[in-house]
C-alpha positions in Angstrom: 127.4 76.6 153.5 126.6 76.7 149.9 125.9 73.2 148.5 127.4 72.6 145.2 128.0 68.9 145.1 126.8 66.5 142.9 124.3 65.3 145.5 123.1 65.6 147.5 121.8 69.3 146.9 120.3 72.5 148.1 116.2 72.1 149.8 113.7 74.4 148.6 112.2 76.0 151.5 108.5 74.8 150.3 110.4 70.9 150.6 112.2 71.8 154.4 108.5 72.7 155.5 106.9 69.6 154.7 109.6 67.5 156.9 108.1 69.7 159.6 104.6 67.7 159.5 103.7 66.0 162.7 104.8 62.2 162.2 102.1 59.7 160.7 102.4 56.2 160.3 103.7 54.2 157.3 99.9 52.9 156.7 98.1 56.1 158.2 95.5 57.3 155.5 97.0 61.0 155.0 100.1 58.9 154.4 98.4 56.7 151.5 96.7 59.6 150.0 100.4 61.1 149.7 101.9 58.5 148.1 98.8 57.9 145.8 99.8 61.8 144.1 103.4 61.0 144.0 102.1 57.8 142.1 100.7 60.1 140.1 103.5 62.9 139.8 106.3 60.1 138.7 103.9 59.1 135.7 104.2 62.7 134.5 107.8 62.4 134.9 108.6 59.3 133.4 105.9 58.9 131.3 106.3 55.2 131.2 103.0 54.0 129.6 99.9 52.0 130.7 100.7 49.4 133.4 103.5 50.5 134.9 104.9 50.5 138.6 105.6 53.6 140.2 107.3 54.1 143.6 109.8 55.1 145.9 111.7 52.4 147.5 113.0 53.6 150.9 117.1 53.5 150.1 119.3 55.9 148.0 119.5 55.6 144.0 122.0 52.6 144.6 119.2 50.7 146.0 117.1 51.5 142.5 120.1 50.0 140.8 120.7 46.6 142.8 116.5 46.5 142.2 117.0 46.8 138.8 119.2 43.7 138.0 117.9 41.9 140.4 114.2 41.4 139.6 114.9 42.3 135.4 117.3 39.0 135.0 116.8 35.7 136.0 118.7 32.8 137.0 121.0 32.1 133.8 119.5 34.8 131.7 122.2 36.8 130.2 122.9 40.9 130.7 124.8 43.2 129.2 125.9 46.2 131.6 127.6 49.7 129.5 130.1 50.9 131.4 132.2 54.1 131.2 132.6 55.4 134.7 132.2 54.5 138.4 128.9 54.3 138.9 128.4 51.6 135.3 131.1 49.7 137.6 128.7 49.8 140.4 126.7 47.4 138.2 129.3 45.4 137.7 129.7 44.9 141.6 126.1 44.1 141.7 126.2 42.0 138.9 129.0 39.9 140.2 128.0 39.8 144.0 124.4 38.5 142.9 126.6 36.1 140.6 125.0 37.3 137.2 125.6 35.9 134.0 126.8 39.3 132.9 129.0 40.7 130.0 131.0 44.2 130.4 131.2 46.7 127.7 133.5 49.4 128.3 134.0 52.9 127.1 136.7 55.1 128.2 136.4 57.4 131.2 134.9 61.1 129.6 133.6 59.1 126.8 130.1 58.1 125.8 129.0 54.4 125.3 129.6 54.0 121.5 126.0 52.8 120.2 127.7 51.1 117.5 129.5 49.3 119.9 126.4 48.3 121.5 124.9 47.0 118.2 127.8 44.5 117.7 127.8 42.9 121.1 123.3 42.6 120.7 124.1 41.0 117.7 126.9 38.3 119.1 124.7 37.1 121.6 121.2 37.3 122.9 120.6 39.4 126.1 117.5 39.4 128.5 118.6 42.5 130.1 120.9 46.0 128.9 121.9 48.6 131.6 123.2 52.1 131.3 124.3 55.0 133.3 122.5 58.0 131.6 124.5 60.5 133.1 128.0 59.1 134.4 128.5 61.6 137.8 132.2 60.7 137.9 133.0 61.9 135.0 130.4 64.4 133.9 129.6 62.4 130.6 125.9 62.2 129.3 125.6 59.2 127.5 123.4 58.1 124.2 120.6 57.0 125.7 117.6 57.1 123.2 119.5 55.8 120.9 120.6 52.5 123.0 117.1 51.8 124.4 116.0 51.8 120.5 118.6 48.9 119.7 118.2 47.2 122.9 114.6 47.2 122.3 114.5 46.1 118.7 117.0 43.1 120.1 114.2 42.5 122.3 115.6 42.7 125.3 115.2 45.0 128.4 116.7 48.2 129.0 117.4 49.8 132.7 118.5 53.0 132.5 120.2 54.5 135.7 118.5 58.5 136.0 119.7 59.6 138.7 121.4 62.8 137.2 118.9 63.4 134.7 115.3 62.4 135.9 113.5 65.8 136.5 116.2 67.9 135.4 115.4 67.1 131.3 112.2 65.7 130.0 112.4 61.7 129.8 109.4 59.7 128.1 110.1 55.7 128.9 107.7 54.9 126.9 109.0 56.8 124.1 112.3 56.2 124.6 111.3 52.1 125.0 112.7 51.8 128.3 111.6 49.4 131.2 113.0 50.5 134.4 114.5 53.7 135.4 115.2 55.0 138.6 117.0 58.0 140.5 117.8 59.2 144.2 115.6 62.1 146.2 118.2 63.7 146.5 119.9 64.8 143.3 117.6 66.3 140.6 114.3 66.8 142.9 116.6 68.5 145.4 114.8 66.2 148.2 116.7 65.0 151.3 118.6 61.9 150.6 116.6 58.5 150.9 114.3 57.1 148.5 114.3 55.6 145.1 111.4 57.0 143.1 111.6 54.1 139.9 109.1 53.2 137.0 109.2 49.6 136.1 106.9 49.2 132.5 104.3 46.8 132.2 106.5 44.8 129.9 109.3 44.8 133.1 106.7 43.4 135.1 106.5 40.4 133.6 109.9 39.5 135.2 108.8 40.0 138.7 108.5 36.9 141.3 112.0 35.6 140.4 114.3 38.3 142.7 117.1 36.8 144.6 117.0 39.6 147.2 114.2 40.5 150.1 114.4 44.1 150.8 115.0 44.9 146.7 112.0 42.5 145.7 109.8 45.0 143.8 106.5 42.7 144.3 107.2 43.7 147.8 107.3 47.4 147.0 104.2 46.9 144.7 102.1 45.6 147.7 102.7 48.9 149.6 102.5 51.5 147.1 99.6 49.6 145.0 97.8 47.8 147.5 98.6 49.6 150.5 99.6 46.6 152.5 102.5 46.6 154.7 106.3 45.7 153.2 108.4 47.6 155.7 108.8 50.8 158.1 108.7 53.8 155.0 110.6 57.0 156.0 107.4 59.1 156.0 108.4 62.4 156.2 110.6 62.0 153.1 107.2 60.9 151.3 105.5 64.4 152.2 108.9 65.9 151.1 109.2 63.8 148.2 105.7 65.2 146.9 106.6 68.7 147.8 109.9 68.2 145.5 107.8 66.9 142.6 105.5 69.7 142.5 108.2 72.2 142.1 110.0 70.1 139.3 106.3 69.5 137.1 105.3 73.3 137.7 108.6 74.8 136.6 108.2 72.3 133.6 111.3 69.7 132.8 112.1 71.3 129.3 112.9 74.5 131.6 114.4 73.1 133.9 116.7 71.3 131.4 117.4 74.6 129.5 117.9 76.5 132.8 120.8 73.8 133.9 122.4 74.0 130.6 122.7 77.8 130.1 124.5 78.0 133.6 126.6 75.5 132.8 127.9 77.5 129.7 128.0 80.3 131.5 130.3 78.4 134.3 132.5 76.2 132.2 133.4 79.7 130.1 134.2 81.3 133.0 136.6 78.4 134.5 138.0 77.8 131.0 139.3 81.5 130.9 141.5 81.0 134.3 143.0 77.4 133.0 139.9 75.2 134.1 139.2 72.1 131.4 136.2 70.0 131.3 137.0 66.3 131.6 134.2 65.2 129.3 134.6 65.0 125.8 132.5 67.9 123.9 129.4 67.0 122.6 128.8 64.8 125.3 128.3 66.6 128.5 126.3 66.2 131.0 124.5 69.1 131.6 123.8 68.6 135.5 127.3 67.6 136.9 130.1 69.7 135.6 133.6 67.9 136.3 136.5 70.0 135.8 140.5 69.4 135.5 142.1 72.4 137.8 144.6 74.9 136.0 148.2 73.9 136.0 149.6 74.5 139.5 146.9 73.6 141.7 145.6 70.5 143.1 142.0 69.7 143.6 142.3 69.3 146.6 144.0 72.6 147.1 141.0 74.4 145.5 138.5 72.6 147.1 139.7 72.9 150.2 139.7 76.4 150.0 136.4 76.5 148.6 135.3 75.0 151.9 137.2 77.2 154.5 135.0 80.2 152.7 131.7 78.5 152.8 131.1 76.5 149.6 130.9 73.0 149.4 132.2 70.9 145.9 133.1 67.4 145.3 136.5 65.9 143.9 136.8 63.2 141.9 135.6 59.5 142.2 136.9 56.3 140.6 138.9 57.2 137.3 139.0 60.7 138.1 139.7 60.5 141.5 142.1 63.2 142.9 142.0 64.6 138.9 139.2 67.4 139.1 136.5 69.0 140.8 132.6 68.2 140.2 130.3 70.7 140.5 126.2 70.4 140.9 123.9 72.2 138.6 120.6 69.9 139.5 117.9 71.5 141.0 118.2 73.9 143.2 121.6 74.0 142.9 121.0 75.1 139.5 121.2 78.5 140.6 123.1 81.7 139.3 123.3 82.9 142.6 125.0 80.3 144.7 127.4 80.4 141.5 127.9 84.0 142.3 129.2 82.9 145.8 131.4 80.1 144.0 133.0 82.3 141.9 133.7 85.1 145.0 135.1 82.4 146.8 137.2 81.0 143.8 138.6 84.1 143.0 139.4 84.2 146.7 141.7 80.9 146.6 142.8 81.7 143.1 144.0 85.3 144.0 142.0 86.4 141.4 140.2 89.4 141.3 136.8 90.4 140.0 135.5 86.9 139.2 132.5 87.7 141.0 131.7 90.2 139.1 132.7 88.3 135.6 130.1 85.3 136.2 127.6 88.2 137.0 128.0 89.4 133.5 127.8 86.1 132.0 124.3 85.1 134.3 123.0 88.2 133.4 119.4 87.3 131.8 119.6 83.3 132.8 117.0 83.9 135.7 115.1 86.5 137.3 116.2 87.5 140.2 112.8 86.6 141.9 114.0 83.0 141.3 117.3 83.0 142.8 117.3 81.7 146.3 120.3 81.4 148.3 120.7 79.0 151.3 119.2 80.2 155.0 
């Protein structure tokens, strides 16, 4: 089965062979010295400045959200969540079952979070804490992040910035950018297995800790294991040694080629679907180079094609919240940022489609966007 969902994704093979270490335990020193380097390899990814906590809370990306708003806001302190797509309404869930004093701003489903927007509602009323999707997965829409953190930041307040479809696949500087938590999922970008929450929480974010309303999501608790090495909870070891594996490959193909390598097969996909009647859901100039979400040509259902994608091998997602039953979302994160499994794609596309030579088109088109050294296709 090709894997061309937007998460989880393809394993590079160096990643499958570290889940095949013998089993250690949570506090066993080869396990510490492990987690000390990913320490390490999530500062060179996030670059969040002097201070900060870096981890990988044992939970998918959702977990590095509820983490987030739970430990950055305090009883009574106001937040202003940005919302444009399923997953910035995941917040709001969050927000409301943790009974936040919260404030939704809303953008339209394939648009970006309007910074100006953003500036009138920081200047209505004083926030503690500003959330934001940086890449929307239901919709395929990268939003304005640098921007946002600037005004959030010069507002004084704290910015969390969900990066799960963007951490590792584009270079992100926190401290830079003047963002205090960010987090992701193993399993998207890195092309790990599903199951940790790598995060960086700045120095300034720190200050908030001690105050969480949850157990599990407490990041002092987190900090005691991955700091001091003290004992918070059972870890899922093996996904540590694959977690390191996955970080190497991401810091020594370097995140500004990585980034350029996801966006040149997108243009080279999204041309190619646009020809037979494909149309990309997100408005242009704010795509999200990592999840492509499509609209299917008139006459066929999502379903229909995916479906069919499926009986021939290849594996893509349909739509979620607003564009649910509306298009097809396709991966382009990691390893599955690869011109050859979109060679299968497009075989099998053509297949469902009745369309000859497609195949052979998206060959054309890929020519020259990787050597063919670095194209792996699933065992």
């Amino acid at each position: 089965m090709v894997l061309l969902t937007p998460g989880p994704t393809p394993i590079h093979p160096r990643v499958q062979a570290a889940l095949s270490q013998p089993m250690r335990g949570h506090l066993d020193p080869e396990v510490l010295q492990t987690n000390r380097r990913i320490r390490e390899y999530l500062k060179l990814l996030f670059d969040p400045g002097e201070g900060a906590l870096l981890a990988a809370m044992p939970g998918s990306g959702s977990l590095g959200m509820e983490a987030g708003l739970t430990n950055l806001a305090g009883e009574g302190d106001a937040v202003l969540l940005l919302v444009n797509g399923t997953f910035g309404e995941r917040m709001v869930e969050i927000a409301h079952a943790y009974n936040l004093d919260y404030t939704v701003l809303r953008s339209e489903p394939g648009h970006p979070i309007d910074p100006a927007q953003v500036e009138k509602a920081l200047s209505q009323r004083t926030y503690k804490l500003v959330a934001l999707v940086h890449g929307e997965t239901s919709t395929g829409v990268l939003n304005p992040a640098r921007e946002i953190a600037q005004q959030v930041a010069d507002h004084g307040a704290l910015f969390m910035l969900d990066a799960v479809t963007t951490a590792a696949m584009m270079p992100l500087s926190l401290r830079q950018m003047r963002v205090d938590y960010a987090f992701t999922g193993s399993q998207k970008c890195l092309s790990a297995p599903p199951g940790l929450a790598p995060f960086a929480l700045s120095q300034r974010g720190r200050e908030m800790l001690g105050q969480v309303r949850g157990w599990y999501s407490d990041l002092s608790r987190v900090a005691v294991y991955w700091e001091q090495e003290g004992y918070f909870c059972t870890s899922p070891v093996l996904l540590h040694f694959a977690l390191e594996e996955a970080l190497k490959l991401a810091l020594e193909e370097g995140l500004e080629n990585r980034r350029q390598r996801a966006e040149r097969l997108y243009g080279a996909v999204l041309s190619l679907l646009e020809e037979l009647g494909f149309s990309a859901y997100a408005t242009a100039g704010a795509r999200l180079p990592t999840v492509l979400v499509v609209r299917p040509p008139e006459g066929y259902s999502e379903a229909e094609i995916r479906k069919g994608l499926y009986a021939r091998g290849v594996a893509v997602a349909g739509g979620i919240g607003p564009t649910a039953g509306k298009v097809l979302r396709l991966g382009l994160m990691g390893e599955g940022a690869r011109a050859a499994h979109y060679r299968v794609f497009f075989k099998a596309l053509g297949e469902v489609l009745k369309k000859r030579g497609l195949e052979e088109a998206f060959s054309e088109r890929a020519r020259g966007l990787e050597a063919e050294s670095h194209e792996r296709l699933p065992a």
